[in-house]
N, C-alpha and C positions, 0 to 999 in steps of 0.2 A: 714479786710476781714471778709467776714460773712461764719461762717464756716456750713455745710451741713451734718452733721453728719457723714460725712465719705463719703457720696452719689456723692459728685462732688465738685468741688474747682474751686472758681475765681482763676489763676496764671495769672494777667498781661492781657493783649490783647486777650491771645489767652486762651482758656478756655477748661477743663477736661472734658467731659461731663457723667452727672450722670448715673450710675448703677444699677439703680433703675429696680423692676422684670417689672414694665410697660410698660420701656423702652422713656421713655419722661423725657426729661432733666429737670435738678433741675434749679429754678428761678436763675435768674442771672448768667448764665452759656452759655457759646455761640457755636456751632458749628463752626468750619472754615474748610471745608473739601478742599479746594483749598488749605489753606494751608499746609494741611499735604501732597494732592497729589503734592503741588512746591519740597516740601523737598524731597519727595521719587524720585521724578524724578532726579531732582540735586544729589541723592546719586547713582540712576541706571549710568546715567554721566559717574559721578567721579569712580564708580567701576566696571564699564564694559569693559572688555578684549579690547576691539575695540576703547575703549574713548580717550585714549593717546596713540599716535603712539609713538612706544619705537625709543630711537633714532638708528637710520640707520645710516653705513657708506656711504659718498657720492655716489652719482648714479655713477658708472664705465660708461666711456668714452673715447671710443676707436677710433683711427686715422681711416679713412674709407678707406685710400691712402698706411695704412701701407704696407711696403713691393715693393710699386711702381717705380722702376729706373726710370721709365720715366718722373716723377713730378720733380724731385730731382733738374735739374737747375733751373725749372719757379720757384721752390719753393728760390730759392737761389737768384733770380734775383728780387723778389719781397719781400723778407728778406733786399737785399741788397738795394732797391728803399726807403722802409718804415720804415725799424728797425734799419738800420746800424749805424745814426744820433746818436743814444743813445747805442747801442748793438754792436757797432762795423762791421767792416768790413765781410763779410762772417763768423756774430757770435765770434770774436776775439776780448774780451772787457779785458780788465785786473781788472777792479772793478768788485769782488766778485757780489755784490748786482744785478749786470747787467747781468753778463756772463753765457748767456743762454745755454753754453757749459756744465753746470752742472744740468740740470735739473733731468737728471734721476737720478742723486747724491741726488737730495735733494730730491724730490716727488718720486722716484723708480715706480709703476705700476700706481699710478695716475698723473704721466705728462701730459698726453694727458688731460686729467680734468685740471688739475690746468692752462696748456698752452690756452685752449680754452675757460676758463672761465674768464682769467684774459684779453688776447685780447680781449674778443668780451663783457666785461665791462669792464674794464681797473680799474687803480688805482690810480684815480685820484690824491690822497693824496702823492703819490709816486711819480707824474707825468706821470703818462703811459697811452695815452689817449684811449679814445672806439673806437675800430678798427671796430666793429660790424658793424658799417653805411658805411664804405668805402671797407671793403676786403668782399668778396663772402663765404660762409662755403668754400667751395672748392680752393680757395684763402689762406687762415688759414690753413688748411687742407693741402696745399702744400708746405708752410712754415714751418709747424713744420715736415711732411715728409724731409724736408732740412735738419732741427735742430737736429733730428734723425743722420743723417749721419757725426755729428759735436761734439757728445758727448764726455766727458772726460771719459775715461774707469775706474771703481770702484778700 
């Protein structure tokens, strides 16, 4: 490296440029003003309030049916057409893993989320297929209004 008397220094690629009172850079010294404005940007990025959304608990999702007596058999009759095969009879499974009678046990205020997210993509890996293409929102929606009324008490 050929040094500059203090004035500016080759470092590598990307180069010092001289401070010299004329303001004209010393021999063999290079501007790269892209690359300083890439780094600043990449740092604005990475440190801006707004860059990283913090994580959020999942979006709340709520039954649209809740509270409706009148859904309560179609939702039982189409429980018991679609889910019974694996869920049992009007929700009466004795395997833990299945027995949709404990929802609110296990999820507590995000059932209606967990119920609607795992029907309408299923789990596959689990066996549970995508209901999304076959039941209606309001189909789903009636169902777990059913499953409401079937719950094991805390």
């Amino acid at each position: 490296m050929k040094s500059h008397g203090g004035a500016g220094h080759t470092a590598g690629p990307a180069a010092v440029p001289s401070t010299r009172a004329s303001g004209h850079i010393a021999p063999g010294t290079r501007r790269r003003p892209h690359a300083y404005l890439g780094a600043l940007a990449v740092a604005l990025c990475v440190l801006s309030p707004g860059a990283v959304p913090a994580q959020q608990a999942p979006a709340t999702i709520t039954n649209p049916l809740e509270g409706r007596a009148d859904v309560i058999d179609e939702g039982r009759s189409l429980f018991n057409q679609y889910c019974a095969h694996c869920h049992g009879t009007n929700a009466y499974q004795g395997e833990r893993a299945r027995d949709l009678r404990r929802l609110n046990l296990r999820y507590g205020p995000q059932a209606p989320r967990v119920f609607y997210e795992v029907v309408s993509n299923g789990r596959l890996d689990k066996g549970m297929p995508v209901w999304k293409t076959v039941l209606s929102d309001e189909m789903l929606w009636q169902v777990f209004t059913f499953l409401e009324t079937v719950q094991t008490p805390p």
